[in-house]
C-alpha positions as CSV (number, residue, x, y, z in Angstrom):
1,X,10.4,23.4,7.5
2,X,10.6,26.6,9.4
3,X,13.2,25.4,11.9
4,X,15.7,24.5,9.1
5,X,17.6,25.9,6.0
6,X,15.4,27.0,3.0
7,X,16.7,26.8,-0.3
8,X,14.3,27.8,-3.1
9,X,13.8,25.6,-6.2
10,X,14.3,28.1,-8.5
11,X,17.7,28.8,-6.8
12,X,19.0,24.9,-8.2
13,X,16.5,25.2,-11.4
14,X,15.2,21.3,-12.9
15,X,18.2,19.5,-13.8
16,X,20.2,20.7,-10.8
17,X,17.2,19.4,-8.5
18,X,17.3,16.5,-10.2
19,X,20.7,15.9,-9.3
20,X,20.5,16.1,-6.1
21,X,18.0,14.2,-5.2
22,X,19.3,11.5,-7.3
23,X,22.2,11.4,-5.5
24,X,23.4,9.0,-3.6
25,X,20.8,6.1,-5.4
26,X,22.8,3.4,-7.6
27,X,21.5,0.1,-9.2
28,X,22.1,-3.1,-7.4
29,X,19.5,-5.4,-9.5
30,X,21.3,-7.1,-12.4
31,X,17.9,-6.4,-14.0
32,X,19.0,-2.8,-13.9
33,X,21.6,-2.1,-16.6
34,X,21.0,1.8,-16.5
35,X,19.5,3.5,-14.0
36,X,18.6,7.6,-13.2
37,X,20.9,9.7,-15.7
38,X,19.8,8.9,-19.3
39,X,16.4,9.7,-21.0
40,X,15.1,6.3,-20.1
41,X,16.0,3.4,-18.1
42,X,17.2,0.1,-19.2
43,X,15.5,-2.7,-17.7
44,X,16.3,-6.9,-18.2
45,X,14.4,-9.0,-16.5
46,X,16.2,-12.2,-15.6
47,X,16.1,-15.0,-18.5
48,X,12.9,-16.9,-18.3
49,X,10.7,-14.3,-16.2
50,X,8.2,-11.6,-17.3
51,X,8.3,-7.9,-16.7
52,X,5.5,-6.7,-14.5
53,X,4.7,-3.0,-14.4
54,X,2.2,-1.0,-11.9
55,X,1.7,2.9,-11.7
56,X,0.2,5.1,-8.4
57,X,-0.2,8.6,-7.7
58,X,-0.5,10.4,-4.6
59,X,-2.1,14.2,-4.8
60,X,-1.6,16.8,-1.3
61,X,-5.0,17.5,-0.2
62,X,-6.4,14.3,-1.6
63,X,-4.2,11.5,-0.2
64,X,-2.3,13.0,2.3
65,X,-2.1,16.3,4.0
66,X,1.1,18.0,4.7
67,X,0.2,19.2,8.0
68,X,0.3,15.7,9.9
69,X,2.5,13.5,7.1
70,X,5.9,14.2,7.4
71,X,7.7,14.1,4.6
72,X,10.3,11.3,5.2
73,X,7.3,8.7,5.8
74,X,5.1,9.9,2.5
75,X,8.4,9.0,0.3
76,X,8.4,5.6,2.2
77,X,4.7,4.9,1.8
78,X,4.6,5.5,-1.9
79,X,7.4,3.0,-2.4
80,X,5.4,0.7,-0.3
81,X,2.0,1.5,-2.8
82,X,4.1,0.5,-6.1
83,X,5.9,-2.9,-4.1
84,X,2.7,-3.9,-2.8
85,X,1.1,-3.9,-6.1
86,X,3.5,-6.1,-7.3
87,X,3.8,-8.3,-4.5
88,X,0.3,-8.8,-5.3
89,X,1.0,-10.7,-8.7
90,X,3.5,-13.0,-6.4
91,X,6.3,-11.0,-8.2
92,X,9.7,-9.3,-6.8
93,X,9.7,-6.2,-7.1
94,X,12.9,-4.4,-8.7
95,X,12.7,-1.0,-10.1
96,X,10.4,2.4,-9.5
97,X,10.2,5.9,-11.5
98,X,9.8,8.5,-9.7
99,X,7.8,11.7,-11.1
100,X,6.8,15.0,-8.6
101,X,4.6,17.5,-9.4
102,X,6.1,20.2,-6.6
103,X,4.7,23.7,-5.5
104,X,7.1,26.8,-4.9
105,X,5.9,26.5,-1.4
106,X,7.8,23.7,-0.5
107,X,11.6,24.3,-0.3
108,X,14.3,21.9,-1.8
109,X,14.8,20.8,1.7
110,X,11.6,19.6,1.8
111,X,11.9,17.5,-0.7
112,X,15.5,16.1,0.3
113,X,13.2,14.5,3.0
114,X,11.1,13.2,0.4
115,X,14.0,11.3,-1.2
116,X,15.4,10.1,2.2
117,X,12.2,8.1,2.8
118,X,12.3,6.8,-0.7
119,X,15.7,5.9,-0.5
120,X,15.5,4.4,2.7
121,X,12.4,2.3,1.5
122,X,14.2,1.2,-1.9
123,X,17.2,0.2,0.4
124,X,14.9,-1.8,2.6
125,X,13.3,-3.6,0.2
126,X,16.0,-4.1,-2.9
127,X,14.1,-2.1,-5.1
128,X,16.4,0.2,-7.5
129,X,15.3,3.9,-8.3
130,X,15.4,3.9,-12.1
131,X,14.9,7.4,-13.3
132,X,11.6,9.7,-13.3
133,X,10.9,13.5,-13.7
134,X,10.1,16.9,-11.6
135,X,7.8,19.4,-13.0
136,X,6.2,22.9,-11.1
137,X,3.0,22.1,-10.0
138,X,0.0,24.4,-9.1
139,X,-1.8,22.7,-7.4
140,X,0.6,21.4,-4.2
141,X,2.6,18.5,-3.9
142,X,1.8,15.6,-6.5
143,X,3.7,11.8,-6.6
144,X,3.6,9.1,-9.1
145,X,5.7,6.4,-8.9
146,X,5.8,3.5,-11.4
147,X,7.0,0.0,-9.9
148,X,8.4,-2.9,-12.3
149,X,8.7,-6.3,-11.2
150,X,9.8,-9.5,-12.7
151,X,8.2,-13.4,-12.1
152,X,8.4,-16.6,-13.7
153,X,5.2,-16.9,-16.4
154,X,4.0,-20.1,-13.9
155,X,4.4,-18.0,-10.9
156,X,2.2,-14.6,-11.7
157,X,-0.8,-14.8,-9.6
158,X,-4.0,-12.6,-11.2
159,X,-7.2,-11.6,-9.4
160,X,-9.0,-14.0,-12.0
161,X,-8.6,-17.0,-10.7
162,X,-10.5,-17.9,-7.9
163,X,-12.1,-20.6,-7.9
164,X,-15.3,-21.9,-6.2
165,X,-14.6,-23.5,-2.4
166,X,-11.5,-22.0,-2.3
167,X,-10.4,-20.6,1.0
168,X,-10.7,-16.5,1.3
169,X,-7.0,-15.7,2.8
170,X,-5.5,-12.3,4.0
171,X,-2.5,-11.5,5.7
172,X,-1.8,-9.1,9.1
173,X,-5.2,-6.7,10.7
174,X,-7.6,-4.4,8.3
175,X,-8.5,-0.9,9.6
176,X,-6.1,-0.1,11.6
177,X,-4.3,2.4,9.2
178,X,-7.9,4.3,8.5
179,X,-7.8,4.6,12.2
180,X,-4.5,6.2,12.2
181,X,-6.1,8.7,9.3
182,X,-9.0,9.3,11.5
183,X,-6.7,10.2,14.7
184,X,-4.5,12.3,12.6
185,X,-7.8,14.2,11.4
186,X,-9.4,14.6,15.0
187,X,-6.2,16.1,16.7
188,X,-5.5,18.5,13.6
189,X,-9.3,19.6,13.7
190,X,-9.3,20.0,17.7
191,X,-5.8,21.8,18.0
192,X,-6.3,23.6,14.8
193,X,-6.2,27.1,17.2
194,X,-3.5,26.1,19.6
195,X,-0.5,27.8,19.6
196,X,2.1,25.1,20.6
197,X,-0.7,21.8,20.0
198,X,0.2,18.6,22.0
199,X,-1.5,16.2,20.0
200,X,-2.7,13.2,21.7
201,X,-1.4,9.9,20.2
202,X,-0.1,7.5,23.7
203,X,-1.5,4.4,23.1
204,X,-2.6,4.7,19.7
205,X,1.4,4.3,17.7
206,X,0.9,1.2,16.2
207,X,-2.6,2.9,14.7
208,X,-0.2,6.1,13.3
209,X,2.4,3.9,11.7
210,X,0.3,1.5,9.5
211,X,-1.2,4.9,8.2
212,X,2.0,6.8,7.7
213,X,4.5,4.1,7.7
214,X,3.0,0.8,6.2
215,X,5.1,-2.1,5.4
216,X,5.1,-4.0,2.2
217,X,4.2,-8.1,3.0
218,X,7.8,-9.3,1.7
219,X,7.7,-12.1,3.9
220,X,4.2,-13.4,2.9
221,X,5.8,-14.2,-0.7
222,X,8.9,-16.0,0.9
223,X,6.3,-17.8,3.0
224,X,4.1,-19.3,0.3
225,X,6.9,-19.7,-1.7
226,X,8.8,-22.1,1.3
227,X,5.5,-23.8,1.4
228,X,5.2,-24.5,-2.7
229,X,1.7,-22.4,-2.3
230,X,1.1,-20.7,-5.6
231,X,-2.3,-19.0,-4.6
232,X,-5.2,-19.0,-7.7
233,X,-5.5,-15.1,-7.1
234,X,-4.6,-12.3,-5.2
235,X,-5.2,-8.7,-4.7
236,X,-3.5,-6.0,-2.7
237,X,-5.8,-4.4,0.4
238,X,-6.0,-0.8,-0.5
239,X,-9.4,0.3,-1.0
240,X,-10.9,-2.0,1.5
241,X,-11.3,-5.4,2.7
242,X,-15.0,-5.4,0.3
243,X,-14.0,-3.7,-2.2
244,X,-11.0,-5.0,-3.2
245,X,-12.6,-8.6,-2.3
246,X,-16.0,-7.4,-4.9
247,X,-13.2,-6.8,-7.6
248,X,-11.1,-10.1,-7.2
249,X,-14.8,-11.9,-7.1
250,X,-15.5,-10.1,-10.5
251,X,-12.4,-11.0,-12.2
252,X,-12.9,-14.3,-11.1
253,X,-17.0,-14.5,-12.2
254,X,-17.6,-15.9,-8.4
255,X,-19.3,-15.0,-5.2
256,X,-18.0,-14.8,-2.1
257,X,-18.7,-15.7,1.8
258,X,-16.8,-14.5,4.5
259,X,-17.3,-14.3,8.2
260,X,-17.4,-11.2,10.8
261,X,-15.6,-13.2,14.0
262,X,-12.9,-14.5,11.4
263,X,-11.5,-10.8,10.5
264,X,-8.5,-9.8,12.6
265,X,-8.7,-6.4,14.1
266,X,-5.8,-5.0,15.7
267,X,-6.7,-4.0,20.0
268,X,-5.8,-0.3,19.5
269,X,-8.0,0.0,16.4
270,X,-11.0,-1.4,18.4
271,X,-9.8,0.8,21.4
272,X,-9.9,4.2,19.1
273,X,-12.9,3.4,17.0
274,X,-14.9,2.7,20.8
275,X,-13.5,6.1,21.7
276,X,-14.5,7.9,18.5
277,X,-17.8,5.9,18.7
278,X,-16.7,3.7,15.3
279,X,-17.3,0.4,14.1
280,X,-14.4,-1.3,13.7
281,X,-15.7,-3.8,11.3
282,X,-16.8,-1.1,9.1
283,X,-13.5,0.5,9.5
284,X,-12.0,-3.0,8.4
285,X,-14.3,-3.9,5.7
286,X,-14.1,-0.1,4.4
287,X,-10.8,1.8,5.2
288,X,-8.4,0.9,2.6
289,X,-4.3,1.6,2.6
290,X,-3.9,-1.3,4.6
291,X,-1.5,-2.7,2.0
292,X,-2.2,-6.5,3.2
293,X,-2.3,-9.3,0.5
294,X,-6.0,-11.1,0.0
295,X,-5.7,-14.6,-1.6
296,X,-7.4,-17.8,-2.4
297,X,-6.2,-21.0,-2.6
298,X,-7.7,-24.6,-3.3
299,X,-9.5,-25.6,-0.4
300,X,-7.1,-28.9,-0.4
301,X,-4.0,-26.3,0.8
302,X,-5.8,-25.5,4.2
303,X,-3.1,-27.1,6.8
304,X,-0.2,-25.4,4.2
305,X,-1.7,-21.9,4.6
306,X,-2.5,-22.6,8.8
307,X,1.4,-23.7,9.0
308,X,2.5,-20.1,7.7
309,X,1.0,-18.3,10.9
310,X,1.5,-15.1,9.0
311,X,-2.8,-15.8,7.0
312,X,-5.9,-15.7,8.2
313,X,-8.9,-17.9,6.7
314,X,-11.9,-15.4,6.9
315,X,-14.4,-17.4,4.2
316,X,-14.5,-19.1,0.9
317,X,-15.5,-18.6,-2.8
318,X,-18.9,-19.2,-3.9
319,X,-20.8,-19.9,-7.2
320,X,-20.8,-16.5,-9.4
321,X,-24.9,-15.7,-8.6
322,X,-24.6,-15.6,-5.2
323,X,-22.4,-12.7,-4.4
324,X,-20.0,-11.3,-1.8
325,X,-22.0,-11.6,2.0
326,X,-20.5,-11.0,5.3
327,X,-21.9,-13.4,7.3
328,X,-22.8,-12.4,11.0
329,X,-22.2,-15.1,13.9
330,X,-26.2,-15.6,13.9
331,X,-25.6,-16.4,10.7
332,X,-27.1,-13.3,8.8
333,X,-26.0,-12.4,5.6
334,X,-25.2,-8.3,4.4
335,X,-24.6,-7.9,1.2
336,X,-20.6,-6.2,0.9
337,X,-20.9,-2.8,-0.5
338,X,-17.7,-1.2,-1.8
339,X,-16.9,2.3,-0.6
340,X,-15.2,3.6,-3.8
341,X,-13.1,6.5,-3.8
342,X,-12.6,7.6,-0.4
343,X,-13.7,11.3,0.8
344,X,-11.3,12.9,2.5
């Protein structure tokens, strides 16, 4: 920000920060009937459907660091956090809130940024920015955003209902955005005492954009929903292939099998995590933000799900006492472990 303009907070005060960056954002759901501009939002889902609601936060220092994210791409990813979760009932997404906890050390041009990335993301994806709130914060930059969604009561897919000798499904590669993490946190760390850094990144863009730039899976839901496919559950991939598999398999009171050569890794994560001496299947059973969908469906859908060339079938459910393996091609069994909140 030191190339550009800086305007203090204090200099627009709350309510006239507020207003601009609100500006510019107006409702096109029908389910909105009032948007940002009135103590609360007025939200109608259409007749027949149910109101879904999710909430993230985001902290500086914790899940993302202001020295490698710009700004632009942190409003677009926590967009993509709140849509994903609701993807992940098999809902549309069609309204956030948006809340800030901001530090005088970023300027209002800063956070203009912010707001471009969430505007461009809400645009993208015909989501509706609904209201929210800005408060000083002490402790740097801090972002919740609360996503609502709407489905028909048939439709809403929950993590609890798997059942056994279904097929384990998940949608694009896994690891590749704690890859992108890990390159972002090398090149700070090695040009940490350079004067003008050239950070290292040819070859490696894809790896950088599922971190900093990942992309809600929109199309999977148009997909099953061409095919008639109503999975049994589902769960969005943001903790980590295992974890977020142990806690559908819990919700669901069943085990789990599924196998190593089946789980798609991108070429440039294996390429980075042979450089960094990594294992990319711990990188894709453990990295999280990969913001893929994990589903099951009856094993009697197989040809549907291979005719969507979007899934791939990495296992199946077992009986609740056996628990969640990854099964090696030799056919050894590890027992998955899940990594819980990640240090960064």
């Amino acid at each position: 920000m030191e190339t550009k303009k800086r305007t203090e907070i204090a200099a627009l005060g709350q309510f006239g920060l507020i207003d601009r960056l609100t500006h510019g954002f107006s409702p096109k759901n029908p389910s909105t009937l009032r948007g940002v501009g009135d103590d609360a939002a007025v939200i109608a889902p259409p007749a027949g459907e149910e109101l879904l609601c999710s909430t993230d936060s985001f902290f500086e220092g914790v899940d993302f660091d202001l020295t490698y994210f710009p700004l632009k791409h942190l409003g677009y990813k926590v967009v993509t956090a709140g849509v994903s979760d609701i993807l992940a009932m098999n809902a549309r997404p069609s309204q956030i809130v948006l809340s800030l906890g901001v530090s005088a050390k970023l300027p209002v041009e800063a956070l203009d940024d912010l707001y471009e990335g969430v505007r461009f993301a809400c645009d993208e994806l015909g989501v509706d920015l609904a209201g929210g709130d800005t408060r000083a914060s002490m402790t740097g930059l801090a972002v919740t955003v609360t996503t609502l969604g709407h489905a028909p009561k048939e439709r809403i897919v929950y993590r609890s209902g798997a059942r056994l000798h279904d097929l384990i499904c998940i949608t694009g590669n896994l690891g590749a955005a704690f890859m992108g993490l890990r390159l972002l946190e090398r090149e700070k760390r090695v040009l940490s005492d350079v004067t003008n850094p050239e950070p290292q990144f040819k070859g490696y863009e894809y790896l950088l954009e599922k971190y900093l730039k990942p992309r809600p899976r929109t199309d999977i839901l148009d997909a099953l929903a061409e095919e008639g496919i109503v999975p049994t559950a589902m769960i969005d991939l943001t903790d980590g292939l295992a974890g977020d598999l142990m806690q559908l398999c819990k919700a669901s009171s069943c085990g789990a099998r599924i196998y190593l050569e089946r789980i798609p890794i991108a070429q440039q994560t294996s390429a980075l995590c042979e450089e960094m001496h990594a294992d990319p299947v711990v990188a894709a059973l453990n990295g999280g933000e990969d913001y893929e969908l994990l589903f099951t469906v009856p094993l009697s859908m197989q040809e549907q799900v291979m005719r969507l060339g979007l899934v791939d079938v990495i296992g199946h459910i077992t009986p609740d006492p056996t628990g969640c393996f990854l099964v090696t091609p030799d056919g050894q069994e590890i027992a998955l472990k899940a990594q819980g909140f990640p240090e960064k």
